[in-house]
C-alpha positions as CSV (number, residue, x, y, z in Angstrom):
1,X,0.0,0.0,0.0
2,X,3.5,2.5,0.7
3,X,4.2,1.4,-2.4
4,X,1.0,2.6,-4.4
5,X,1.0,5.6,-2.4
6,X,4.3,7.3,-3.7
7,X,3.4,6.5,-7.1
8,X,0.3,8.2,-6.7
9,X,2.1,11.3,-5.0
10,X,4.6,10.9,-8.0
11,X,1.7,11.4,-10.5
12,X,-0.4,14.1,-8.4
13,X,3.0,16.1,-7.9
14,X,3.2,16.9,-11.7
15,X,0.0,17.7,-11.9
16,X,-0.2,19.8,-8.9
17,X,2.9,21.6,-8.7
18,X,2.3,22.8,-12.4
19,X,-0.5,24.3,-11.1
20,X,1.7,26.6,-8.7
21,X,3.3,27.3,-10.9
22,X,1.0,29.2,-13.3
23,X,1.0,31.3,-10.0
24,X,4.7,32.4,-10.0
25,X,4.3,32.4,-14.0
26,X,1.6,35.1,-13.4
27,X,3.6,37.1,-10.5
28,X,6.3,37.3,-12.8
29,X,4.2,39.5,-15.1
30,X,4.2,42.7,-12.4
31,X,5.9,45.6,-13.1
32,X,9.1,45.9,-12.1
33,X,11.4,48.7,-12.2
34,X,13.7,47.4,-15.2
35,X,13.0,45.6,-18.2
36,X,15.4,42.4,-17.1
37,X,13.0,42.0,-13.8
38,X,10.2,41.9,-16.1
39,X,11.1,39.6,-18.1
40,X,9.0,36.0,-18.8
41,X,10.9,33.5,-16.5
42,X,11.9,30.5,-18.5
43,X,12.0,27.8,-15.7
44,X,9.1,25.1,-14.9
45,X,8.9,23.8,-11.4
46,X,9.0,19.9,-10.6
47,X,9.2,17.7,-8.2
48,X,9.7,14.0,-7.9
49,X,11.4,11.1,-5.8
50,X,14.6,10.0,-5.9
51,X,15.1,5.9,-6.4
52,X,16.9,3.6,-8.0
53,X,15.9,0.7,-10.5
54,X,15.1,-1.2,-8.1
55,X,12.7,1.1,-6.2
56,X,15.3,1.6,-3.2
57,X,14.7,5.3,-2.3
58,X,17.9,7.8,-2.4
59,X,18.7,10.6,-0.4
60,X,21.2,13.4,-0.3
61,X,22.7,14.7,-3.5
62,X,21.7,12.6,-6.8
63,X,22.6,13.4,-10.3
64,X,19.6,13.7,-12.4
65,X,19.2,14.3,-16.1
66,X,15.9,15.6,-17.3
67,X,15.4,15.6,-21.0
68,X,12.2,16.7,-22.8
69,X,11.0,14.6,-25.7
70,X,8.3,14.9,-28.6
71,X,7.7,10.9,-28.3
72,X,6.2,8.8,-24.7
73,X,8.4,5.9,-25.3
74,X,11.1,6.6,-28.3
75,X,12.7,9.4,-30.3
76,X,16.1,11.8,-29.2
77,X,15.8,14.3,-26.9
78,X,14.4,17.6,-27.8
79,X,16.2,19.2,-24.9
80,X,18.0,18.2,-21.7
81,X,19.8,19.5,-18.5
82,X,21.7,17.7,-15.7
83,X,21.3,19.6,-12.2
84,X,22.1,18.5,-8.5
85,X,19.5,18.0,-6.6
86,X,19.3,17.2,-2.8
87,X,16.5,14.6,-2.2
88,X,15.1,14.5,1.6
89,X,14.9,11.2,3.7
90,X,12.2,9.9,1.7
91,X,13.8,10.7,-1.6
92,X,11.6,13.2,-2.6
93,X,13.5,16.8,-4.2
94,X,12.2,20.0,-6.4
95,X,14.2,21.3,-9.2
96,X,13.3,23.9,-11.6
97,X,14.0,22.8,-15.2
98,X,15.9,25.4,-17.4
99,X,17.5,26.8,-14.4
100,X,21.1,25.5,-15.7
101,X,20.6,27.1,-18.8
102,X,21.5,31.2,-19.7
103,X,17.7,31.7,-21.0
104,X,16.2,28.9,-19.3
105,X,14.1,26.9,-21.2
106,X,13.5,27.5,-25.2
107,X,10.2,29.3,-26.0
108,X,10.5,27.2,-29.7
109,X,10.4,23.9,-27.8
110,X,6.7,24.1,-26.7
111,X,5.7,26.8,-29.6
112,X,4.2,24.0,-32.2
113,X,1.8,22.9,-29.6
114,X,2.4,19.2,-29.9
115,X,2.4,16.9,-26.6
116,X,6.5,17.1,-24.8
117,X,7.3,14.2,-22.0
118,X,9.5,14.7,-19.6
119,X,12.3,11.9,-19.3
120,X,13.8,11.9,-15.6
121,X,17.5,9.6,-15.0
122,X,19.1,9.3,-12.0
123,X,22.6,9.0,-10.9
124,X,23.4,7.6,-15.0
125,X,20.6,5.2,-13.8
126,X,18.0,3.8,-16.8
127,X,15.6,6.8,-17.6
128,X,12.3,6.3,-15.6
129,X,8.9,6.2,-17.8
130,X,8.1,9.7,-19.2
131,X,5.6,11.3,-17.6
132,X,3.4,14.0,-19.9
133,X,4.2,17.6,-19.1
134,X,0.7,19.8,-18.9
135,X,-0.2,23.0,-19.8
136,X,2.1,25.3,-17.8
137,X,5.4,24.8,-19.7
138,X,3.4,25.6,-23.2
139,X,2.0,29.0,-21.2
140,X,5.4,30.3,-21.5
141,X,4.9,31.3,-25.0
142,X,1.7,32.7,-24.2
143,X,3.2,35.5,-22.0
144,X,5.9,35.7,-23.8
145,X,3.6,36.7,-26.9
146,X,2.0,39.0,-24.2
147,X,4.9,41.5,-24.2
148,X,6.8,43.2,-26.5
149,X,10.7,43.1,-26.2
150,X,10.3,41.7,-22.6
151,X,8.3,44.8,-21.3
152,X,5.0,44.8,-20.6
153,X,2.1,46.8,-22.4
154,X,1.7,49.1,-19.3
155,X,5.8,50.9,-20.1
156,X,4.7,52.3,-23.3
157,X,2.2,54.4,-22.0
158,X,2.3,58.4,-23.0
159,X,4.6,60.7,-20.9
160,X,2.7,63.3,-19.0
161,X,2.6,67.2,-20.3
162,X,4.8,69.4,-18.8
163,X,1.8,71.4,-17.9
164,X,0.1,68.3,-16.5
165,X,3.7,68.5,-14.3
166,X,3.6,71.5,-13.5
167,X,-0.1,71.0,-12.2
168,X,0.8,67.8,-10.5
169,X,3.3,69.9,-9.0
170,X,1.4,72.9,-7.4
171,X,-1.2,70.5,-6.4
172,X,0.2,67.3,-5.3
173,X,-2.3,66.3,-2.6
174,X,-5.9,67.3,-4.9
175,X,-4.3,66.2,-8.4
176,X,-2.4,62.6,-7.4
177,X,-4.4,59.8,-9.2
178,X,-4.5,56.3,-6.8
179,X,-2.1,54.1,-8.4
180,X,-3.6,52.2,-11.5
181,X,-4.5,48.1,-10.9
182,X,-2.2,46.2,-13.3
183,X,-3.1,43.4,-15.1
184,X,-2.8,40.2,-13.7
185,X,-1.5,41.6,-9.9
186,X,-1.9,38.8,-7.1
187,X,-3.4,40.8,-3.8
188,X,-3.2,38.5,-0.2
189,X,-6.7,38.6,0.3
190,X,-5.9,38.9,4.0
191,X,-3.2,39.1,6.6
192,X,-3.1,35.3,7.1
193,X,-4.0,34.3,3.3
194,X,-1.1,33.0,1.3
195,X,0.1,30.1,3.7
196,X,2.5,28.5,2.6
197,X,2.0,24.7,1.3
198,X,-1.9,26.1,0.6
199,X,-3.1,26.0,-3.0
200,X,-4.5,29.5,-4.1
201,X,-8.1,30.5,-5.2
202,X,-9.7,33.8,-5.9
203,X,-11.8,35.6,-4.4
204,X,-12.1,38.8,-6.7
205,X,-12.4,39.6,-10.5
206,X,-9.9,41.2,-12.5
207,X,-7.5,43.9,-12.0
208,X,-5.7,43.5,-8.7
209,X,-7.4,40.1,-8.1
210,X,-7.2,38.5,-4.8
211,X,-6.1,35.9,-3.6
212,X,-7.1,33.2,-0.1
213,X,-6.1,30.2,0.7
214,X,-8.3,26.7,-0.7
215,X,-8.5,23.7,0.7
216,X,-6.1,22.1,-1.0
217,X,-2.6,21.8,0.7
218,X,0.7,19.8,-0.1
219,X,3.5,18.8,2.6
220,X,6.4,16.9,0.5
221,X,4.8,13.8,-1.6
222,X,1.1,14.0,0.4
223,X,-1.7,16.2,-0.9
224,X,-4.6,17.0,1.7
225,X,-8.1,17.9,1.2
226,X,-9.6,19.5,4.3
227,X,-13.0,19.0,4.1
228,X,-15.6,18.1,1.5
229,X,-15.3,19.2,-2.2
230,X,-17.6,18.5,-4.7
231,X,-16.7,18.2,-8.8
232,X,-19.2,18.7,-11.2
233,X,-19.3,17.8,-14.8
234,X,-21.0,20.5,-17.1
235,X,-20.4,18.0,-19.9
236,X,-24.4,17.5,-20.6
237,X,-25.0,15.2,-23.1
238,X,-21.6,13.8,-23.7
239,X,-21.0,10.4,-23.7
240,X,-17.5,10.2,-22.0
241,X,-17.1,13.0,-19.8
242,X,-17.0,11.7,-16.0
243,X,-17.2,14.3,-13.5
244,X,-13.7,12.8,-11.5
245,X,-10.9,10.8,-13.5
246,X,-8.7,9.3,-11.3
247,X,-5.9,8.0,-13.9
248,X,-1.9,6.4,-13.1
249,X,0.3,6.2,-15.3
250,X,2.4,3.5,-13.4
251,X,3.6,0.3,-15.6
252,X,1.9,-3.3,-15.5
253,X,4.6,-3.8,-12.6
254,X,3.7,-1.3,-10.0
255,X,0.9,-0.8,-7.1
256,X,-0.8,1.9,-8.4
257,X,-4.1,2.6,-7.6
258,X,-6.4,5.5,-9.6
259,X,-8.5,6.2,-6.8
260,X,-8.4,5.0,-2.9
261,X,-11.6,6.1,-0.7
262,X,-10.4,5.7,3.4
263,X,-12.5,7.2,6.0
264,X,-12.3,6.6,9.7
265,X,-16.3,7.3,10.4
266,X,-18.5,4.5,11.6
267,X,-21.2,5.1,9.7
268,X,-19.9,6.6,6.6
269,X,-18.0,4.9,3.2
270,X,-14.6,5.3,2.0
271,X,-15.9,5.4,-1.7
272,X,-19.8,6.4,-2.3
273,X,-21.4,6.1,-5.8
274,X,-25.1,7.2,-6.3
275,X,-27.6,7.7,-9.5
276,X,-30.3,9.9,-9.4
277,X,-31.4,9.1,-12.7
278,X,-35.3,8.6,-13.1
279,X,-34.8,5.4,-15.3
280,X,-31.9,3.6,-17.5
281,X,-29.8,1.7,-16.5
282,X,-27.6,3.8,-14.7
283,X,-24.9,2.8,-12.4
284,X,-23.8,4.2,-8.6
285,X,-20.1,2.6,-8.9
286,X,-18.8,0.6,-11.8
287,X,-15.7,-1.1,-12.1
288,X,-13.5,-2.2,-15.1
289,X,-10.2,-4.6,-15.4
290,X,-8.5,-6.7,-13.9
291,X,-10.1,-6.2,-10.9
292,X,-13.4,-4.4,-11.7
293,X,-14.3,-3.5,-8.0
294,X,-12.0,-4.8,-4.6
295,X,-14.1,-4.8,-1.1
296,X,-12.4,-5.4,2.3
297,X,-13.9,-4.9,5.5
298,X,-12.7,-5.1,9.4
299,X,-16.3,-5.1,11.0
300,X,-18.3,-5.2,8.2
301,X,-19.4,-5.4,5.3
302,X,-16.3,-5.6,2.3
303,X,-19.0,-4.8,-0.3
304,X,-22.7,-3.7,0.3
305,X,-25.5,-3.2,-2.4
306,X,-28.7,-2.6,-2.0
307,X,-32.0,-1.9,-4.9
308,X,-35.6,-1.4,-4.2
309,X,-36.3,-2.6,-7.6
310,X,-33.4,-4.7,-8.9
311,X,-30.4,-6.5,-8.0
312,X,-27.9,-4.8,-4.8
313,X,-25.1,-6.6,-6.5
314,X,-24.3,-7.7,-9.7
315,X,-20.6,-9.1,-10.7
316,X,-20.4,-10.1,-14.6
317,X,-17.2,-11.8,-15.6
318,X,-16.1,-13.2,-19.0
319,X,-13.6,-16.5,-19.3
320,X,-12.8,-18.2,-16.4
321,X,-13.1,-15.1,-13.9
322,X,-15.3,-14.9,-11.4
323,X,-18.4,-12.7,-11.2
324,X,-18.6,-11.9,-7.8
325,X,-16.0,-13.6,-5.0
326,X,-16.2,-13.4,-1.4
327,X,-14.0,-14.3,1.4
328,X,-13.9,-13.6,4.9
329,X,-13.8,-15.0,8.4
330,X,-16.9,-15.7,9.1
331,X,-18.9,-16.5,5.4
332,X,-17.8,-15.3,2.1
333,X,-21.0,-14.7,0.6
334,X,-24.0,-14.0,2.8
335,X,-27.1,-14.0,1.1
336,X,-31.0,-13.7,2.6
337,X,-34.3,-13.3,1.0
338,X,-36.6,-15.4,-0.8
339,X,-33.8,-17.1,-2.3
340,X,-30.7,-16.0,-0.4
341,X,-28.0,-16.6,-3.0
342,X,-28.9,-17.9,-6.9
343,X,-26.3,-19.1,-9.5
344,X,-27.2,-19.0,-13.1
345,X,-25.0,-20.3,-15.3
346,X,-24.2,-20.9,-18.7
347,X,-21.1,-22.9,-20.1
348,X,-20.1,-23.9,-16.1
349,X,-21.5,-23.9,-13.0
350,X,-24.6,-21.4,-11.4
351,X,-22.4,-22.1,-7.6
352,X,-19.0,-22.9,-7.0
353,X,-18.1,-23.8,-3.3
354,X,-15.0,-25.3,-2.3
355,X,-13.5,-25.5,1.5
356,X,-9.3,-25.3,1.7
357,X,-8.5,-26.1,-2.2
358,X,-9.8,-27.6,-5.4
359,X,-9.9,-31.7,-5.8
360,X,-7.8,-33.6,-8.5
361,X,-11.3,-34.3,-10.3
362,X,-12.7,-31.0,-11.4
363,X,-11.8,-32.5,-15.0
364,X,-14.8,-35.5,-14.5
365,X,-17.2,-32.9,-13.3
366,X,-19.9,-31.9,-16.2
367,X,-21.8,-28.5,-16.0
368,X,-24.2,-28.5,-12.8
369,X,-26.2,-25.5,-11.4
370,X,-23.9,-26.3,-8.2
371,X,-20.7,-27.8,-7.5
372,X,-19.2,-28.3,-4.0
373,X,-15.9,-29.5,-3.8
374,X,-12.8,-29.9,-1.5
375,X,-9.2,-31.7,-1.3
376,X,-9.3,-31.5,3.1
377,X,-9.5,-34.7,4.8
378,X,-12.5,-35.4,7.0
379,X,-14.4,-32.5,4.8
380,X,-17.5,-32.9,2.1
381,X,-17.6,-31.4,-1.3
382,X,-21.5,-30.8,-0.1
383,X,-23.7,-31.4,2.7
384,X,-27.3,-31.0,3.8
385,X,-29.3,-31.0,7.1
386,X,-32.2,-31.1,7.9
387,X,-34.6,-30.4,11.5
388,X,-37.4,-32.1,10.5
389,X,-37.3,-31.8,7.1
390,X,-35.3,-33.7,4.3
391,X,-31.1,-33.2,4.3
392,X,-31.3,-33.5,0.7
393,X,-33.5,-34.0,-2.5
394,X,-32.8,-35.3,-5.7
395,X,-35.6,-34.4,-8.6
396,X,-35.2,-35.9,-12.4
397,X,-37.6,-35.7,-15.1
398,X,-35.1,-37.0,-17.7
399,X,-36.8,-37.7,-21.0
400,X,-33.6,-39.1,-22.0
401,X,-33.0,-41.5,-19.1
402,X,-30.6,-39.5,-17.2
403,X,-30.2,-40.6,-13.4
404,X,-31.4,-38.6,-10.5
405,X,-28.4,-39.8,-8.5
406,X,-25.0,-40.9,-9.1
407,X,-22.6,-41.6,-6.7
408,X,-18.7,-42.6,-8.1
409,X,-15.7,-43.6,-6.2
410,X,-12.8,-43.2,-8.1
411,X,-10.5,-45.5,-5.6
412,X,-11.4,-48.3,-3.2
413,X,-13.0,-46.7,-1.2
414,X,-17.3,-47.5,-0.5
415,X,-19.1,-45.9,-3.0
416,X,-22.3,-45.1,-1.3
417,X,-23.5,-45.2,2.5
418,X,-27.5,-44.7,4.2
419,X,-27.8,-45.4,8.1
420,X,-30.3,-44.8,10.3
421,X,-28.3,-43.4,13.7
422,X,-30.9,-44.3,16.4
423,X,-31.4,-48.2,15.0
424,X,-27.8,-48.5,14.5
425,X,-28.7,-50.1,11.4
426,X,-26.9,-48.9,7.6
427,X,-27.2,-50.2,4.1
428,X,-23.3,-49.7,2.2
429,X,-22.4,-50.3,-1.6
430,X,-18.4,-51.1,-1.1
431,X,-15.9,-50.1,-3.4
432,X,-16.8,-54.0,-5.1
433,X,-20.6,-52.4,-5.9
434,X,-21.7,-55.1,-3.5
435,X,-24.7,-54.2,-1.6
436,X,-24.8,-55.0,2.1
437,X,-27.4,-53.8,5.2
438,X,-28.0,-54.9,8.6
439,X,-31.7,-55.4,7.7
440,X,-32.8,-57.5,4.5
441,X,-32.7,-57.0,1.1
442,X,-35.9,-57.5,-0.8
443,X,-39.3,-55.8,-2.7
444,X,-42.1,-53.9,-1.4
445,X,-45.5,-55.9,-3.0
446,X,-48.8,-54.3,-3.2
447,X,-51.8,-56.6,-2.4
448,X,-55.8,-56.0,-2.6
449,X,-55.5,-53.4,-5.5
450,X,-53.1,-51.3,-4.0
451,X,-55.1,-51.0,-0.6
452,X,-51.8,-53.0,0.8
453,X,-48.5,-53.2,0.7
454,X,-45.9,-55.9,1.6
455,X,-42.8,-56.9,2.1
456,X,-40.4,-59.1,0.2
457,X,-37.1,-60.9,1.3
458,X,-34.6,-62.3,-0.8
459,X,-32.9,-65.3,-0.6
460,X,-29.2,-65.2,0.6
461,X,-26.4,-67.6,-0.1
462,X,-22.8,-67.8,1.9
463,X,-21.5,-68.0,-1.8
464,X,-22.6,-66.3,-5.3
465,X,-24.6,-68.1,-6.9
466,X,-26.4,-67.2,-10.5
467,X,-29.9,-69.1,-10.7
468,X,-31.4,-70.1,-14.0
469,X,-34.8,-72.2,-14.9
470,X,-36.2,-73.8,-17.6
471,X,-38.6,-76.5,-19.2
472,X,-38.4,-79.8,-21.7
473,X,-39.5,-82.9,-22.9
474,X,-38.1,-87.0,-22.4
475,X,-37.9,-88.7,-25.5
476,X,-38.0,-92.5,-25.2
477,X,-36.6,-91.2,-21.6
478,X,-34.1,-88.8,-22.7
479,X,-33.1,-85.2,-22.8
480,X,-30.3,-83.2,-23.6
481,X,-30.4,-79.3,-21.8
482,X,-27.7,-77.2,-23.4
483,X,-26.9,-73.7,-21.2
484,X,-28.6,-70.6,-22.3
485,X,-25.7,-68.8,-24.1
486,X,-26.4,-65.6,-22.3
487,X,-26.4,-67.7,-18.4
488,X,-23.0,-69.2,-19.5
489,X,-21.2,-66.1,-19.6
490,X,-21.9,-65.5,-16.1
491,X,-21.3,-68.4,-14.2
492,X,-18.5,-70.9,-14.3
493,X,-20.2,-74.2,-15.5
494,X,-16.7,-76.2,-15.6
495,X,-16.6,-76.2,-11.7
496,X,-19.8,-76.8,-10.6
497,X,-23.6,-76.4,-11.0
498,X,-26.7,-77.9,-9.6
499,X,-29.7,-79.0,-11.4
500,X,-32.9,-79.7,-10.2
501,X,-35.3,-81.3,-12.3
502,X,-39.0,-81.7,-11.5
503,X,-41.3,-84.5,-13.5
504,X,-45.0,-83.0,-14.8
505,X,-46.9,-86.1,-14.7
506,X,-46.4,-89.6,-13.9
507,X,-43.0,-91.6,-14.1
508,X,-40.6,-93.4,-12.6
509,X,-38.1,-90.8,-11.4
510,X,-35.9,-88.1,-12.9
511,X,-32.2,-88.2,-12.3
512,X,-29.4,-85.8,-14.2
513,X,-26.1,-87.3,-15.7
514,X,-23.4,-86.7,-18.2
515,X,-22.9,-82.9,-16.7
516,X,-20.7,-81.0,-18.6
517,X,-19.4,-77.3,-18.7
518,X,-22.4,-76.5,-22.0
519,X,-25.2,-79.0,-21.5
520,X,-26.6,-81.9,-19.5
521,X,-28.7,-84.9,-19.5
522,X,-31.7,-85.4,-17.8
523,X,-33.0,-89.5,-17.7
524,X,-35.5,-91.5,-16.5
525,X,-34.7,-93.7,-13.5
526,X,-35.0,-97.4,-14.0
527,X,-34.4,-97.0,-17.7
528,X,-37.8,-95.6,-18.0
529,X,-38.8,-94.4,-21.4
530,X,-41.7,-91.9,-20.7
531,X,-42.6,-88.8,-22.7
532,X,-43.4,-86.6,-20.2
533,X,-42.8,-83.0,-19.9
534,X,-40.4,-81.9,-16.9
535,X,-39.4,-78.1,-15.3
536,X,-35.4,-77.7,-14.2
537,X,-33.9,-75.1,-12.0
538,X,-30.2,-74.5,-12.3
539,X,-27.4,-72.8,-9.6
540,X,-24.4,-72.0,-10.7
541,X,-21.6,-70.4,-8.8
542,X,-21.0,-66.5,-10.0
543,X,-18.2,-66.4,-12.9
544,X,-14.8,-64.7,-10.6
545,X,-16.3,-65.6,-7.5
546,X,-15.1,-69.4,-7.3
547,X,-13.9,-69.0,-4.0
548,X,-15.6,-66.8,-2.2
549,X,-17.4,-68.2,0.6
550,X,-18.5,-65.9,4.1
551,X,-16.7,-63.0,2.7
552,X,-15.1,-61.1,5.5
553,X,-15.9,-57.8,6.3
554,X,-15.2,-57.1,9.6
555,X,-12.8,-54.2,8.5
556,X,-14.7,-52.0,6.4
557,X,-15.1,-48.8,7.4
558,X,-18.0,-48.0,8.7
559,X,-20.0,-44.8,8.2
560,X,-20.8,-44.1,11.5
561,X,-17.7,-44.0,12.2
562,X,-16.2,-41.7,9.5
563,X,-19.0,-39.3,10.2
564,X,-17.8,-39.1,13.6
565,X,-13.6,-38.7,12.3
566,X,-14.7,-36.3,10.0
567,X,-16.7,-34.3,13.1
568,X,-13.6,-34.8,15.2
569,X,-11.5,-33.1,12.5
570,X,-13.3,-29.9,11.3
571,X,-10.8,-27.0,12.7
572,X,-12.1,-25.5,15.6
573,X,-12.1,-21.9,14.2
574,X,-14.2,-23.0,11.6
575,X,-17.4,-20.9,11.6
576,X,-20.8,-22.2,11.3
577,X,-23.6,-20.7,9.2
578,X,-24.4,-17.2,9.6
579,X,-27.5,-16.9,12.3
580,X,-29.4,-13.7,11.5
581,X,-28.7,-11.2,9.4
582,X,-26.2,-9.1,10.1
583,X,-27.4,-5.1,10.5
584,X,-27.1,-2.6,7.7
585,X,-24.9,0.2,7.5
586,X,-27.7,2.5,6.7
587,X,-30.7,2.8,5.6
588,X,-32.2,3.2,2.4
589,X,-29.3,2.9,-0.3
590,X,-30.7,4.6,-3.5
591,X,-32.1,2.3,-6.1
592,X,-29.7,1.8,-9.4
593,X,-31.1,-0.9,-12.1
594,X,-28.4,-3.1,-13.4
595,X,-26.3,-1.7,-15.8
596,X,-26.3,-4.0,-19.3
597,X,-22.2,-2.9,-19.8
């Protein structure tokens, strides 16, 4: 913030202390008692700060080099003087330019009325950027076209008559005139007027005008406004005309603000914007670049908007910038209303939120109204609670078979978790996709048209086995079953299977023989050679799962328990939701619609 600060003093200096001096320029124009007093004095105050390329400040005596160009960045110089100059303790000195010089400065180097930048270089240093010289230096040529071999208009004036002398003479007290005002004649407009350090404004018209003290002061590098001051822009009905331009002309490299707002008051803001047009879209404060508009509060509020009829805040970004970010020690971004913050967006995401820093799996993420995310451990990317009330709800009306609810683990970890906390009871899909619960697994049935509803329970096995069923015929006692081509694929037939056949009518018996990893035999016991019709059922163990009998899972992590970790871990400075909203600063902002820019 030092930093930004002496550049902007560098900039304001230029302008200011040209402004003093079109004062001395003007005071230089009394009459005086010889024409070489009277004369137009070529110099042309400045004042910078002394500092070497790397920024270090330097004090004492410095060799400094000005040189006046035609060009901002290139071209020779036009004209240049090297002077001493003795820099305080913070580096900042005042020269006047021409001084070195027999005439001072050339009248012809301003007299084509084409822009001149002043080039400053320090101690044979590289030459620091140029900074535009203003009006005052081109005013030189002005006065001097004001007077005619150096003497003003008012020594040519008509010698009295002798007898005017003579009457002047008898008479002295009666005849005397007062003495005549002269053009351009600064008058102290009272005994303590004129203070040093003050910037001047009058307070008479013409003649002998005179002169008080503003409210404008300078002490080294600082400029101070004592009390309020109000531009205004008589620019009607021009498009770019603002009313205050706060402009530096520092490089991409360097802190340099255009305007800062500070104020100490409690109540008050160190930058105020207000638009008291009727309608439009006219804007209080607006801000452009890099940065379009930077908030930061102690107590409060960083940024506060507020509309009666449209948005109090509106941030518009393009690329990957961000409309609007918040930070802060308590919540970023507080919102409250109806809807207390909305997201809209178009080729991302309508909400961002993320807690410490950014996962490694932004990349899988497709556009979604809101995306939560976080690398901590023990944190969620999103959460919801609810007091009697849902946590969460997941909607769909996909025409195009989209999921409601997908939930991915991209390592071992379980994939998906529901408990119920007082029954102590929890269903878990593990990072296998099996599905386990402390309860059963099975189908809600309805019964009596709907007027009931049941429950199911499926049938569990110690091992994985695939179930398949079917129907056929004995011929002359005989049948060969070949595996559904589909069923095969799944199981592993060439290690074992069951079938179960079941006779439809009357028979000696129905055994199964001749097993092998694509079909089977079904036969007639006692050599029986019946025609009858006959139902199988067939158990196969799962295809991968040969060996997997009991699987133990007395390990897994259980969700209880990572609920309660991840409780145990959240940082103890870690605030909680914002309870009530927080008061306003004042009442009744003004109304500004949002600005289409």
């Amino acid at each position: 913030m030092k930093f930004a600060q002496r550049l902007r003093s560098d900039f304001l200096k230029v302008f200011l202390v040209c402004a003093l001096t079109s004062v001395s320029l003007m005071n230089a124009q009394q009459p005086a008692s010889s024409p070489s007093s009277s004369a137009v004095p070529r110099l042309v105050n400045f004042s910078g700060k002394a500092a070497d390329v790397q920024g270090k400040t330097i004090t004492g005596i410095a060799g400094v080099t000005f040189a006046i160009y035609k060009d901002q960045s290139e071209g020779a110089a036009l004209w240049l003087e090297t002077q001493n100059v003795q820099a305080d303790t913070k580096g900042n000195y005042t020269v006047q330019l021409g001084v070195t010089k027999p005439d001072g400065l050339p009248l012809d180097l301003f007299s084509s009325g084409e822009a001149r930048w002043l080039g400053v270089t320090i101690n044979g240093g590289t030459e620091q950027p140029r900074v535009l010289l203003l009006s005052v230096p081109y005013a030189l040529k002005a006065l001097d076209a004001e007077t005619l071999g150096g003497r003003p208009a008012s020594a040519f004036m008509i010698a009295p008559t002798a007898a005017s002398s003579a009457s002047s003479a008898s008479h002295p007290a009666a005849s005397a005139p007062p003495p005549a005002e002269q053009a351009n004649e600064i008058v102290c407009a009272s005994g303590t007027a004129c203070k040093t350090n003050f910037f001047p404004i009058f307070s008479s018209n013409g003649g002998s005008a005179k002169v008080k003290d503003s409210i404008i002061s300078q002490s080294g590098a600082t400029v101070t406004v004592s009390g309020s001051a109000t531009v205004t822009s008589t620019a009607i009905g021009t498009a770019a005309a603002p009313a205050i331009l706060g402009q530096n002309l520092g490089n991409s490299n360097s802190v340099s603000d255009g305007v800062d707002g500070v104020t100490y008051s409690e109540t008050a803001f160190g930058v105020f914007g207000m638009n008291n047009a009727s309608g439009g879209f006219g804007t209080g404060v607006y801000g452009k670049g890099a940065t379009g508009v930077v908030g930061s509060g102690t107590s409060s509020y960083g940024v506060y908007g507020g509309s009666d009829s449209s948005h109090g805040v509106v941030g518009i970004a393009n690329g990957s910038f961000f409309g609007v970010v918040g930070e802060g020690g308590g919540a970023g971004v507080y919102g409250s209303g109806p809807t207390g913050i909305q997201g809209f967006g178009t080729s991302g995401f309508g909400i961002y939120g993320q807690h410490v820093g950014a996962s490694t799996l932004g990349a899988e993420i497709p556009y979604a109204g809101i995306w939560g995310d976080t690398n901590t451990l023990g944190a969620a990317g999103v959460a919801g609670t609810g007091q009697d009330g849902m946590g969460g709800i997941f909607l769909n009306d996909s025409a195009s078979g989209y999921y409601s609810l997908v939930a991915a683990s991209y390592s071992f970890s379980p994939i998906f978790s529901a408990e119920n906390i007082p029954n102590g009871v929890s269903c878990t899909i593990d990072a296998t996709a099996h599905l386990h619960c402390d309860g059963g697994i099975g189908a809600m049935v309805q019964l009596d048209s709907g007027n009931r509803k049941v429950a199911m329970s499926g049938i569990e096995s110690p091992e994985n086995w695939f179930e398949d069923f079917g129907s056929a015929q004995l011929v002359n006692g005989v049948a060969v079953i070949k595996f559904d081509p589909d069923f095969i694929q799944t199981v592993n037939t060439g290690k074992d299977y069951r079938v179960f056949p079941v006779p439809n009518g009357d028979c000696k018996g129905l055994y199964v023989t001749n097993k092998t990893a694509n079909s089977f035999e079904v036969r007639e016991l006692g050599n029986g050679s019946s025609n009858i019709d006959f139902d199988y059922r067939i158990t196969a163990i799962r295809k991968n799962y040969e060996t997997v009998r009991f699987a133990d899972h007395t390990k897994d992590r259980d969700a209880r328990q990572m609920l309660e970790q991840m409780r145990k871990s959240k940082p103890a400075s870690t605030s909680g939701p914002v309870l009530g909203r927080p008061a306003m600063p004042i009442a009744g902002l003004p109304a500004a619609p949002l600005s289409n820019r």
